[in-house]
C-alpha positions as CSV (number, residue, x, y, z in Angstrom):
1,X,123.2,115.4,136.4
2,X,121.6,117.0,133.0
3,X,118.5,120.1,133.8
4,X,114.9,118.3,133.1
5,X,113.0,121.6,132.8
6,X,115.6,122.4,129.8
7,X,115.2,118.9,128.2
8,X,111.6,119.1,128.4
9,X,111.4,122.5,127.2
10,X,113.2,121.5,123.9
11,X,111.3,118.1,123.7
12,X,107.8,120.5,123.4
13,X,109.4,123.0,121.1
14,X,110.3,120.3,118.8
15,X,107.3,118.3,119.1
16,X,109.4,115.6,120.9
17,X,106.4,115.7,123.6
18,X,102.8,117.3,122.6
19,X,102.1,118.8,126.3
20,X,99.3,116.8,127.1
21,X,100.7,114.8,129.7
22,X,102.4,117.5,132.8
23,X,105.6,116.2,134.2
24,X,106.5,116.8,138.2
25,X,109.9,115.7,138.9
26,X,111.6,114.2,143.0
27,X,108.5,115.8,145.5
28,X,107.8,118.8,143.5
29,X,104.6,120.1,144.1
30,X,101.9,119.8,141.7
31,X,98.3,119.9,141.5
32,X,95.7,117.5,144.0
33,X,95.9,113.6,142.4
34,X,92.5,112.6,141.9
35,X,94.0,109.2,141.2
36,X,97.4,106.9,141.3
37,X,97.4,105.0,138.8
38,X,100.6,103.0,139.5
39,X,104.4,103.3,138.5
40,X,105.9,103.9,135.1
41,X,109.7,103.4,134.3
42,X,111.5,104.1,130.8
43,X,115.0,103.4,130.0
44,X,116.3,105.2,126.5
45,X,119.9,104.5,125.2
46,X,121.0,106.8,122.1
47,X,124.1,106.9,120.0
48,X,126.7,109.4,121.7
49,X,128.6,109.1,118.7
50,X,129.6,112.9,117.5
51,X,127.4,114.3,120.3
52,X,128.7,116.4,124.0
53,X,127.3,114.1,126.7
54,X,124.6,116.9,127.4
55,X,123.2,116.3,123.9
56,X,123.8,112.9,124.0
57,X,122.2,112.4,127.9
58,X,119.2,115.0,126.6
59,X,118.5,112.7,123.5
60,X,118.2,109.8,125.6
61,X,116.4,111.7,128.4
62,X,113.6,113.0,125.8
63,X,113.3,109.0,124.6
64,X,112.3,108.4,127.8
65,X,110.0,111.3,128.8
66,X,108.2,110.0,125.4
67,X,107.7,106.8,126.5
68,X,106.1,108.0,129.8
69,X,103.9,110.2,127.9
70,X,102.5,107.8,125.5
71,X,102.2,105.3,128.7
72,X,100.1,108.1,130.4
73,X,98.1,109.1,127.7
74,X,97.3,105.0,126.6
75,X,96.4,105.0,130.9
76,X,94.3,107.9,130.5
77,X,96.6,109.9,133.0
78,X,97.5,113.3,132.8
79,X,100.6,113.7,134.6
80,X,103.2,111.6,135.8
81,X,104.5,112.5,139.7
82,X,107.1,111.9,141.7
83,X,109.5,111.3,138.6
84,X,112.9,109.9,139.8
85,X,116.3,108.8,137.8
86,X,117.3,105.0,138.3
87,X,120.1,104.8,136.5
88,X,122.0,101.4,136.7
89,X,119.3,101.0,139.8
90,X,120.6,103.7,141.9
91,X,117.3,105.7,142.9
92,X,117.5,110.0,143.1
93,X,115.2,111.9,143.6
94,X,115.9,116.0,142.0
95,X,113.2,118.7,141.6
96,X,115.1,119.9,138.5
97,X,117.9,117.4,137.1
98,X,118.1,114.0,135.9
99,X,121.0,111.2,135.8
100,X,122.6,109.7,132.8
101,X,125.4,107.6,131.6
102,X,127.5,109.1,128.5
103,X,130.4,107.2,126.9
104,X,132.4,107.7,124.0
105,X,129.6,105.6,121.6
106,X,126.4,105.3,124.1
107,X,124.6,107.7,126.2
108,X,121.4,106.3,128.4
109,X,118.8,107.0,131.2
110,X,116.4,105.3,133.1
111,X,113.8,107.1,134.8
112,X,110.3,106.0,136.7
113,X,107.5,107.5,138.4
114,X,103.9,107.6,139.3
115,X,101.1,107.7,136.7
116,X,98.3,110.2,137.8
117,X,94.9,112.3,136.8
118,X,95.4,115.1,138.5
119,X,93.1,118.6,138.6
């Protein structure tokens, strides 16, 4: 298990993610949901070749959390709730960490959750 808060931290200082779309990961809380707007789910794979698995697993992990935020955004949702890893199908739910797969040439994620507007 890699630190999301970390990843996403990184992903905003680089201008991975712009920050327009707020990220709440397992049943952390978050402000009220004005409206669900149904699930989201991203799965990233990224060369692990020359990379730790943390690097590799946080490459991948960004991927995805881009893909969620360009979903959100295209929705018209500002955050995306109860974010979960399902990795090879195997659902957990962290406040703070997500799963990933790292071998010796790949590294991937899969991660899904609920599009919402929220105040």
């Amino acid at each position: 298990m890699y630190d999301a808060h970390a990843a996403i931290e990184r992903g905003l200082s680089e201008g991975i993610l712009d920050g327009s779309v707020s990220f709440y990961f397992g049943d952390s809380e978050h402000p009220e949901v004005l409206e669900k707007m149904g699930p989201v789910q991203s799965n990233k794979k990224t060369n692990a070749f020359n990379k730790t698995d943390a690097e590799a697993c946080e490459w991948a992990f960004l991927g995805a959390m881009k893909a969620l935020q360009a979903r959100a955004k295209q929705a018209g949702a500002n955050a995306v709730i109860n974010i979960k890893s399902n990795y090879r199908n195997k659902e957990v739910s962290d406040n703070n960490r997500f799963e990933c797969g790292a071998g010796t040439l790949m590294a991937g994620t899969a991660i899904k959750g609920t599009l919402a507007k929220i105040r």
